[in-house]
N, C-alpha and C positions, 0 to 999 in steps of 0.2 A: 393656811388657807388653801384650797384645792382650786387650782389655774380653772380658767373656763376650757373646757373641752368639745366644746360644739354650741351651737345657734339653733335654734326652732323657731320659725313660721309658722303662726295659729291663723287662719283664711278663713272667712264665715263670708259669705256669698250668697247676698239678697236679694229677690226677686229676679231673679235669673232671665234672660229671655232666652236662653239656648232650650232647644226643643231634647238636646243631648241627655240630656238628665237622668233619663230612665234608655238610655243605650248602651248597653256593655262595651260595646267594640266602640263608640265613640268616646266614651270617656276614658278608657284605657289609652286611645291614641291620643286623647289632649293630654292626658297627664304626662303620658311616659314621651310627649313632644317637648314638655315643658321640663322636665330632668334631662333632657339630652340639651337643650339650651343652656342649663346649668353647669353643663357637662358631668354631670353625675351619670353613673354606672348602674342601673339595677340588674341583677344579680337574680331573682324572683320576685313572684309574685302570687299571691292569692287573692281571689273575687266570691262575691256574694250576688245575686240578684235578688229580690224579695220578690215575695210572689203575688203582690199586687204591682208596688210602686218602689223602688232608691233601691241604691246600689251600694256596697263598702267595696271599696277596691285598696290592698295593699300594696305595695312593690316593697320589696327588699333591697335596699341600694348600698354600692360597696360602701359607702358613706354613710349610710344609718337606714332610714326610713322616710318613707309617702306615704300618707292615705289621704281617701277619698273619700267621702257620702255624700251620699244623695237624698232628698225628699222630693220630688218631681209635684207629687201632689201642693208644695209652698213653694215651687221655684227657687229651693234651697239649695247650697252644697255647703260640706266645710272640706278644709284641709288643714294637714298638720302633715309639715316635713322639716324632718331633724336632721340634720349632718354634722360630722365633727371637721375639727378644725379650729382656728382663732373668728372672731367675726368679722375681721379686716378681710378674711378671706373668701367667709361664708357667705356673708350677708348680701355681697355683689350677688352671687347667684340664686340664691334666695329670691332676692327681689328679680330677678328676671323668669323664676317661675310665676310670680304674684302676678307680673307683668302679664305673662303665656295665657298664665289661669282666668285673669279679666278679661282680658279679652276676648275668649274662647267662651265663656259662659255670657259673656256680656249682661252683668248684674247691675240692675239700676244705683243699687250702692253695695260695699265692702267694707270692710274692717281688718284691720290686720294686728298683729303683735311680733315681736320678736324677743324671742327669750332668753337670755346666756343662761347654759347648763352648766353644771359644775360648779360653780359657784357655790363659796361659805355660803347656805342659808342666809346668816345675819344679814350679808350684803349683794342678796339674789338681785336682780333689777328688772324691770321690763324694761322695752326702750319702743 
């Protein structure tokens, strides 16, 4: 069986009331506030604007990955950030992005998942 080698946070973020949504420089500072809370490290990054409405923001972090979107038009975001690691170790920061990220967008409601990677297939889990 292959050890789990990292954790992932799936964030879907409804009905948003942050005005932020469609702001490049504002959703880059809530994100890359909420990886330094975690004490993750990004390394790079690349960004998108659309040319009406939403944003894709990636960072590159010494720890794996973050991204962003946006649909400003549904008061939508998601996020997905993966880091390696055991999840005893992960998941504590994890969730204090999930935390940064609530807050920050302040969504009437959210959803979250967290995923052990690496894992046998046969015995994948959500949690």
């Amino acid at each position: 069986m292959i050890p789990t080698v990292g954790l992932q946070l799936l964030l879907d973020l409804y009905h948003c009331r942050s005005v932020a949504l469609n702001d490049v420089d504002a959703v880059e500072r809530i994100l890359r506030q909420a990886i330094a809370l975690a004490g993750f490290q990004v390394v790079n990054r690349t960004m998108h604007q659309f040319p009406h409405q939403g944003i894709t923001l990636v960072l590159i972090l010494a720890q794996s990955h973050a991204t962003l979107h946006t649909w400003p038009e549904s008061n939508f975001a998601t996020v997905d950030v993966y880091a390696c690691g055991t999840a005893e170790t992960v998941r504590p920061a994890l969730e204090k992005i999930q935390d940064h990220l609530v807050q920050q967008f302040a969504p009437l409601e959210f959803s979250s998942q967290f995923i052990h990677r690496g894992l046998d297939t046969r015995s994948a889990q959500v949690v």
